[in-house]
C-alpha positions as CSV (number, residue, x, y, z in Angstrom):
1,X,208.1,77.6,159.6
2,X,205.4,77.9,162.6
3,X,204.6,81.3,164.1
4,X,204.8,82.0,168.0
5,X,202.2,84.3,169.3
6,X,201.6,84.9,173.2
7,X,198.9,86.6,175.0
8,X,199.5,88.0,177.9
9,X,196.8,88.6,180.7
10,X,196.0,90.2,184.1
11,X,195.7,86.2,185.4
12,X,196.9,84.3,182.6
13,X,199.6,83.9,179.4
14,X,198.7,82.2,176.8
15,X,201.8,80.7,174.0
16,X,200.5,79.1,171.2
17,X,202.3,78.0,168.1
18,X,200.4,78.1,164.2
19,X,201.8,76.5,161.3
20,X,202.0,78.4,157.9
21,X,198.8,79.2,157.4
22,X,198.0,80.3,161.4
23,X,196.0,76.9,162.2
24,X,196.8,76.2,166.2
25,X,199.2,73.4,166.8
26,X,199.9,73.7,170.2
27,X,199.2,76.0,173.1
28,X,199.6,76.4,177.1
29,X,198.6,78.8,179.8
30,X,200.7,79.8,183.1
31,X,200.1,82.2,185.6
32,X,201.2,85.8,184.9
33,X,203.8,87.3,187.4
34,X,202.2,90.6,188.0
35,X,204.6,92.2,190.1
36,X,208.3,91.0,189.9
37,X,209.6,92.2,186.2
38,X,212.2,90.2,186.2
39,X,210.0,87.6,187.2
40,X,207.8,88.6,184.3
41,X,210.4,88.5,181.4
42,X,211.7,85.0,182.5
43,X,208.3,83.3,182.9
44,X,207.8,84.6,179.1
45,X,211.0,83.5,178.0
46,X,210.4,80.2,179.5
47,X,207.7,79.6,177.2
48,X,209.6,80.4,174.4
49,X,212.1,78.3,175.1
50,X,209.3,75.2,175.4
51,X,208.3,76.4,171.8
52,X,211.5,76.1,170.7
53,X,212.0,72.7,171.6
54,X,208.4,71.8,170.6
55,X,209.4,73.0,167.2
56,X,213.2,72.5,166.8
57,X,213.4,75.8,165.3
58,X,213.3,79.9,166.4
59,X,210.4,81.2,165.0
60,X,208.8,84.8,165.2
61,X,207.4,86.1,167.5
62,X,204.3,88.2,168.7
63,X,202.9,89.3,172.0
64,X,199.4,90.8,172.8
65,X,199.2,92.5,176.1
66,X,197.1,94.8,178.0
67,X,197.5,98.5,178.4
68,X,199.0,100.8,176.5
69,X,202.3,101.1,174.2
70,X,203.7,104.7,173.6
71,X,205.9,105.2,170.6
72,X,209.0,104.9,172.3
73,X,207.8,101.3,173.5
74,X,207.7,101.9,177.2
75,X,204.1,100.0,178.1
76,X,201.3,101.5,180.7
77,X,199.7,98.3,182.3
78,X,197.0,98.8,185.3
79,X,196.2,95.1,184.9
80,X,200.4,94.4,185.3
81,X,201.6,96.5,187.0
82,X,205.4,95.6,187.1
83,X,205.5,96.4,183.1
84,X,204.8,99.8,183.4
85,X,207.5,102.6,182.1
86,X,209.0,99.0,181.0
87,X,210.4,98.6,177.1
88,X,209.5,94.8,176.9
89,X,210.1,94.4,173.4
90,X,213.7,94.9,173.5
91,X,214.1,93.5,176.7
92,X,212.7,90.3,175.5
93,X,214.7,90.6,172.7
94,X,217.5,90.8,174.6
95,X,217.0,87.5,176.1
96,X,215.7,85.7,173.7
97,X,217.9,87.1,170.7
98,X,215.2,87.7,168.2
99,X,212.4,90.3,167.0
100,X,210.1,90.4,169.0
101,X,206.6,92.5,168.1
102,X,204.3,93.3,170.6
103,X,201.0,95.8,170.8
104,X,197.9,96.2,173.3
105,X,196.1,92.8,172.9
106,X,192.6,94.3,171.6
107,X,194.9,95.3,168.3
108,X,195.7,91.9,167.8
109,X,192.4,90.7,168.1
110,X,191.2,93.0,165.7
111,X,194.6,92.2,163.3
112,X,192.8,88.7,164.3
113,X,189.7,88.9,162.9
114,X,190.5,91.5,159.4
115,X,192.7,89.1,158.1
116,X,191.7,85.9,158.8
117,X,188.3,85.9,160.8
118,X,184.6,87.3,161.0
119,X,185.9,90.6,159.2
120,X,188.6,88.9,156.2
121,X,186.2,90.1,153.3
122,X,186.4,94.0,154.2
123,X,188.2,96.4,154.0
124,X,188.0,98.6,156.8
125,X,187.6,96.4,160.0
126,X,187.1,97.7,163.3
127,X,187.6,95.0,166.0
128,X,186.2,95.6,169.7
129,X,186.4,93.9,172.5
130,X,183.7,94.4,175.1
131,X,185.1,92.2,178.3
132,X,187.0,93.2,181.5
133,X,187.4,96.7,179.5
134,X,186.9,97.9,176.2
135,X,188.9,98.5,173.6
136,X,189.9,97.9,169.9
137,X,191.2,98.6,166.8
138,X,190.7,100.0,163.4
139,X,192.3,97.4,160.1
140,X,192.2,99.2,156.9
141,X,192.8,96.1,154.0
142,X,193.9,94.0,156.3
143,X,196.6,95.8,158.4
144,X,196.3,97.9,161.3
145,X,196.1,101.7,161.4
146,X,199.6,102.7,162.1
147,X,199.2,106.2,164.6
148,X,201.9,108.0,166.5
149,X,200.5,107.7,170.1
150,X,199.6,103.9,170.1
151,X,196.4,105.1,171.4
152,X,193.7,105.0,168.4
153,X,191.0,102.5,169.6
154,X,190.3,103.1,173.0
155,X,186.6,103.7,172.4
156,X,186.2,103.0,176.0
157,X,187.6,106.1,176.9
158,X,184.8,108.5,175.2
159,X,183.3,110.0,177.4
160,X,179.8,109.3,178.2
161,X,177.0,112.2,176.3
162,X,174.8,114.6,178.9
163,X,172.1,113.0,177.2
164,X,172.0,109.7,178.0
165,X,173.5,110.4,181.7
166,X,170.4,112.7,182.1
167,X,167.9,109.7,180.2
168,X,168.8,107.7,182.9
169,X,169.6,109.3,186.1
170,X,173.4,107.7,186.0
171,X,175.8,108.1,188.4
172,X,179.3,109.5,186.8
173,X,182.4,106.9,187.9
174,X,186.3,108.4,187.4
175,X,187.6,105.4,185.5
176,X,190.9,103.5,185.9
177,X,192.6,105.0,183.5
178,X,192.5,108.3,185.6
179,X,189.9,110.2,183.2
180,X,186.1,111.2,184.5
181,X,183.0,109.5,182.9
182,X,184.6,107.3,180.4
183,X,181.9,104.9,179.2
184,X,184.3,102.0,179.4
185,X,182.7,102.2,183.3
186,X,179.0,101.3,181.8
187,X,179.9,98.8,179.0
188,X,182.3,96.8,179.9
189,X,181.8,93.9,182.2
190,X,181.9,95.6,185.3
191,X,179.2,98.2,184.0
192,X,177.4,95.7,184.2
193,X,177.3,95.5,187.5
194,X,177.1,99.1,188.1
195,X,174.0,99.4,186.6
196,X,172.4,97.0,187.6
197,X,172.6,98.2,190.9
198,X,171.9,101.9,189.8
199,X,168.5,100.8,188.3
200,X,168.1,98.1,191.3
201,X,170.1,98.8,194.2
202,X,171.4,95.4,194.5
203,X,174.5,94.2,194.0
204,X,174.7,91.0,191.3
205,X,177.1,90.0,188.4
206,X,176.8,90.6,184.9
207,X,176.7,86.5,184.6
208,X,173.3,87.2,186.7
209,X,172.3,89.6,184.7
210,X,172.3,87.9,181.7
211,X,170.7,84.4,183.4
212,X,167.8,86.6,184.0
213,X,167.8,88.3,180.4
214,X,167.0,85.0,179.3
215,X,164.2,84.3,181.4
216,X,162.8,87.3,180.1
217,X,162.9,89.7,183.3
218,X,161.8,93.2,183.0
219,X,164.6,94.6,185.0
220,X,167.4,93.1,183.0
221,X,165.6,94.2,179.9
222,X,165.9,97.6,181.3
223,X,169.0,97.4,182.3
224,X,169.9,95.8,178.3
225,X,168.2,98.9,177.0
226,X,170.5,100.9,178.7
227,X,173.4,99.2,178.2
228,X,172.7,99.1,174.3
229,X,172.2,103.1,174.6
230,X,175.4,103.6,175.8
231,X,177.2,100.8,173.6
232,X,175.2,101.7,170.3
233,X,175.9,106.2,170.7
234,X,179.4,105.1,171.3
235,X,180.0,103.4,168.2
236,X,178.0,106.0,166.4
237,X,180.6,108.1,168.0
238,X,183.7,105.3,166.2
239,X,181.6,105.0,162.9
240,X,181.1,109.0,162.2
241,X,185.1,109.1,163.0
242,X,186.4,106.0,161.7
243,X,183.6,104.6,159.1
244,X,184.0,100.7,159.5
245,X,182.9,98.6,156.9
246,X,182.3,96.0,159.7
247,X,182.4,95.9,163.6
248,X,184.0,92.3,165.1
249,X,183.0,91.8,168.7
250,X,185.1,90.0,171.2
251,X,185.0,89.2,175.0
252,X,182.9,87.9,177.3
253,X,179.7,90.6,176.8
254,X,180.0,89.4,172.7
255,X,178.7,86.4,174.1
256,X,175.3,88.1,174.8
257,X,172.9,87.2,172.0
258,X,170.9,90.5,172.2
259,X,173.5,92.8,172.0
260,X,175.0,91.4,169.1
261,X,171.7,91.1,167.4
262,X,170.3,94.5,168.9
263,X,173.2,97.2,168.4
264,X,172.7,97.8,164.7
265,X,169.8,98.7,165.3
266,X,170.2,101.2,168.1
267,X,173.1,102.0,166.3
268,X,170.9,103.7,163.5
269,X,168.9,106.5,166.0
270,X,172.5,107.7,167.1
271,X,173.8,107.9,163.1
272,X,172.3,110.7,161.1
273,X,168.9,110.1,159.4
274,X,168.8,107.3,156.7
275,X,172.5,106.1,157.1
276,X,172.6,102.6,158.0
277,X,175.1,101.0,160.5
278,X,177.6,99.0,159.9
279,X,177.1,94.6,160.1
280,X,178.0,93.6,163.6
281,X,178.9,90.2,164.3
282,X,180.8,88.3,166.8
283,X,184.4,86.8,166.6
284,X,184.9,83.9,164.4
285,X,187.8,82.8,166.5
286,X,186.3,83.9,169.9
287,X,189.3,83.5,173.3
288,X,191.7,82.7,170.9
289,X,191.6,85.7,168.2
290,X,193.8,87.3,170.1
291,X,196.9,85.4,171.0
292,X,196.3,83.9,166.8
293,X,197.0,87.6,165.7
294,X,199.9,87.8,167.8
295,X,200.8,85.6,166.0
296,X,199.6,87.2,162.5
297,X,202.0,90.4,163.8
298,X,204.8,88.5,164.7
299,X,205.0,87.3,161.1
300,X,204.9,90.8,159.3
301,X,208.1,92.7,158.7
302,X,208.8,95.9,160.1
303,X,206.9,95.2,163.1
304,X,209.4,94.7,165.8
């Protein structure tokens, strides 16, 4: 039987249907209605229905979204806003008559990559996305950490140390999700941009940025070094907690060559003496990690 898994974004949801084994068969973006709910559910159930016919059959069914998912399923979505307070699993169920599991998007991606990707031969897997936000989540032999809150993850949400906001002069931002100095405002995408025009005072994108790491300019290495400082003490932070075995990066910052190859590394001065890091490598399935573990929760029982 195939597997349905969808992933749903601020611009963008993806359906895709796997065989068996989780190799793509098929897949298709539309735009995501952002703020009509009803809207919402029927553009989603509308590409169900497609897989349906596509296959012939009902299969399960998984969906990855941003934001948050308290334990009584009721979702907290900056990015979509009209799915807030909202219990889309059952609604969905409701109109499509079938299970349906659903968790924050960066939990499948990291289901993603522990079972079937970069991170399959481990045992405790922590996958991160470093993209519009960041954001991830902890598989222990190859399932994710089951918590009460829904909220275990969101690295992006430590706060940022005294230390390195006095190394280098930064500024402190309140961040979207209402809290005060969260380093999600320094390493994800749009941190970028902040500090590049803290060390700078120009304003330039992170795609800049990293044009002009690779021609070697002395102000985006800065700007790299501080970057990997903030990136590298806040997985000390996950590691000292959490211990992964291995880190998967995803998004569009995993992409960047020297932060991939770098952060062990810089890792290792925010660890205590003579402990290493932890391997850090990028996605083996890249974009698509996270609408293929979806998929991969869709398929497991008890996860509805």
């Amino acid at each position: 039987m195939a597997r349905y898994g969808v992933d749903i974004g601020g611009t963008k949801i993806e359906t895709a249907i796997f065989d068996d084994h989780f190799n793509l068969l098929d897949s298709w973006r539309v735009n995501t209605p952002t703020n009509d709910y009803a809207l919402f559910l029927n553009t989603i159930n509308a590409q169900i229905i497609k897989a349906d016919e596509i296959t012939g059959e009902q299969c399960s069914l998984g969906i990855g979204m941003p934001g948050l998912i308290n334990h009584h399923g009721k979702v907290l979505s900056a990015n979509i806003p009209c799915a807030t307070n909202k219990d889309i699993a059952q609604d969905l169920n409701t109109l499509l008559n079938r299970p349906i599991s659903i968790k924050n998007d960066t939990r499948c991606f990291a289901l993603s990559e522990a079972t079937l990707g970069a991170g399959k031969h481990h045992s405790r897997v922590f996958g991160a996305i470093i993209g519009t936000g960041a954001a991830g989540g902890l598989c222990i032999n190859g399932k994710l950490e089951q918590t009460t809150l829904g909220i275990a993850g969101e690295y992006g949400h430590i706060p940022l140390s005294a230390q390195l906001q006095q190394k280098y002069q930064l500024p402190i931002f309140t961040c979207g999700c209402g809290l005060t100095g969260c380093v999600e405002s320094y390493i994800a995408g749009p941190g970028i941009n902040r500090l590049y025009q803290h060390f700078t005072g120009k304003t330039e994108t992170a795609i800049y940025w990293h044009q002009q790491l690779k021609l070697k300019d002395k102000t985006a290495k800065k700007i790299l070094d501080c970057y990997l400082d903030i990136l590298s003490e806040t997985f000390a932070t996950l590691i000292k907690v959490q211990e992964p075995d291995i880190i998967v990066l995803g998004g569009g910052l995993s992409l960047v060559d020297d932060i991939v190859t770098q952060l062990p590394e810089v890792i290792k001065r925010h660890l205590f003496p003579g402990f290493p890091s932890p391997k850090i490598v990028a996605a083996q399935f890249g974009d698509s990690s996270g609408v293929r573990g979806a998929a991969i929760l869709g398929s497991l029982p008890n996860e509805s």
